[in-house]
N, C-alpha and C positions, 0 to 999 in steps of 0.2 A: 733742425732745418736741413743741413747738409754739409758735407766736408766743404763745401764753397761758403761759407756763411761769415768766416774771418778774410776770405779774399772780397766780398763783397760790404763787408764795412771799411777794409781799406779802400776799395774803391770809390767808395760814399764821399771818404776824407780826399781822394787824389784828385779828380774832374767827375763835373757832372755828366759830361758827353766826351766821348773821345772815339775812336777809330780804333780797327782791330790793328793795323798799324801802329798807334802808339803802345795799345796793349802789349804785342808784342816786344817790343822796342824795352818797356819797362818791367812787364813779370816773364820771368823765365816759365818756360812750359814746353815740353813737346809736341804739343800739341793745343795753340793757343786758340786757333776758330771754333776748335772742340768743348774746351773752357766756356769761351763766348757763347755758344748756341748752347751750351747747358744751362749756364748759368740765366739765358734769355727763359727757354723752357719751363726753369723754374719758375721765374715771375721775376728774378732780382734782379736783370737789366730788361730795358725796350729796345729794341733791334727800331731805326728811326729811319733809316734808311741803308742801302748795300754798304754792309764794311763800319758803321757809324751804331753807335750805342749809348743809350743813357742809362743811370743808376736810378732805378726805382727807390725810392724813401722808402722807410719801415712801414709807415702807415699806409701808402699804395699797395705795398706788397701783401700785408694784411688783409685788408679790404677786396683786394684780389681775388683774395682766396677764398675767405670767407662773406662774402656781401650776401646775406640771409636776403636780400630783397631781392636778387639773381635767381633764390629758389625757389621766393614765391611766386615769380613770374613762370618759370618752368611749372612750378604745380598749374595754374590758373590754365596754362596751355597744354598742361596733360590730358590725353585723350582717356585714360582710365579713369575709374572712381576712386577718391581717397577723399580721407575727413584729415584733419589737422586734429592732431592729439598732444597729450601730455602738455607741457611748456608753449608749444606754440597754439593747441587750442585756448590755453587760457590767454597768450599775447595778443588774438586775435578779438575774443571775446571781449576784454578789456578795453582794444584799438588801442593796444601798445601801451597804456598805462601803467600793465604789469610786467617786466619781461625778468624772472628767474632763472637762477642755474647756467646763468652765460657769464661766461665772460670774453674780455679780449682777445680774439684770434681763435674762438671757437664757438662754435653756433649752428649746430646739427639740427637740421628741421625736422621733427617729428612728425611722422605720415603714416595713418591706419591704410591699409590695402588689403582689397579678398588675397587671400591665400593663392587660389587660381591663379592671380595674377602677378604674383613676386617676382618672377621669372622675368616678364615684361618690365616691373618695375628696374627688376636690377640692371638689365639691359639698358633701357635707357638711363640711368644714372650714370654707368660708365661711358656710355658713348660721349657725354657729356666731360669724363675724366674726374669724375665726383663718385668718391666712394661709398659707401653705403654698410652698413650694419642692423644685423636682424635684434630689435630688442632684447634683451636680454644676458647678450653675447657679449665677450669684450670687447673691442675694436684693438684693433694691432697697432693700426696709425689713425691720424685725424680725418673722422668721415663729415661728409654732406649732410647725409640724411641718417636717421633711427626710420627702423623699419617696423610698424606693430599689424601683426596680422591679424583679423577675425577669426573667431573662434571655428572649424569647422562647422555645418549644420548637421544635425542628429539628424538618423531619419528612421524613424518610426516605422516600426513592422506592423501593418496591417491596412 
């Protein structure tokens, strides 16, 4: 998760909402609005209004992250061609009757795309702040999407 991940389940235990004023007041930092807007950044507080904060629950913070229905909606709105592969063509096929290989707080959408277009794909995945890895590869950290290209086309002499 992050060096913030023991500050943020004490926070879980001290208030659910509090001010970067009490923040202050109670954990030492040199820099405590710094803390605060990382820690919001991440997903583990909601900034709720100027100076005022809540503690996100584990399971918000999860779901945050990972809501596989955030990327099917991104797919449906992508202007490129893709088909749904591996895991997620059979969860589709199914309508969710099957869904394999997941588990809690990870849930990478599998997505064929022309080759041509990887580039565009990647771009828009990150603009979005959703990481992305090409099949096959290993991922470094927890990505959004697997990426499966189409084979190039042969092209015949004559």
């Amino acid at each position: 998760m992050s060096s913030y991940g023991e500050l943020w389940a004490v926070l879980g235990n001290w208030r659910k909402e509090f001010s970067s004023g009490d923040f202050a007041r109670t954990f030492y930092s040199p820099d405590p609005n710094k803390v605060l807007h990382d820690m919001a950044r991440k997903g583990m507080l909601e900034r709720v209004s100027t100076g005022r904060y809540r503690v996100r629950s584990t399971s918000e913070y999860v779901f945050s992250k990972y809501d596989a229905g955030r990327a099917y909606d991104f797919l449906r709105k992508a202007k490129l061609p893709y088909a749904l592969t591996n895991v997620d063509a059979v969860y589709a096929w199914t309508r969710g009757g099957y869904n394999t290989d997941r588990f809690f707080g990870f849930y990478p959408v599998h997505v064929r795309v022309a080759r041509d277009d990887l580039p565009e794909w990647r771009k828009m995945l990150a603009e979005r702040g959703w990481k992305s890895v090409l099949s096959g590869e290993n991922p470094r950290d927890t990505v959004r999407a697997v990426l499966h290209t189409l084979p190039r086309e042969r092209k015949d002499k004559g």
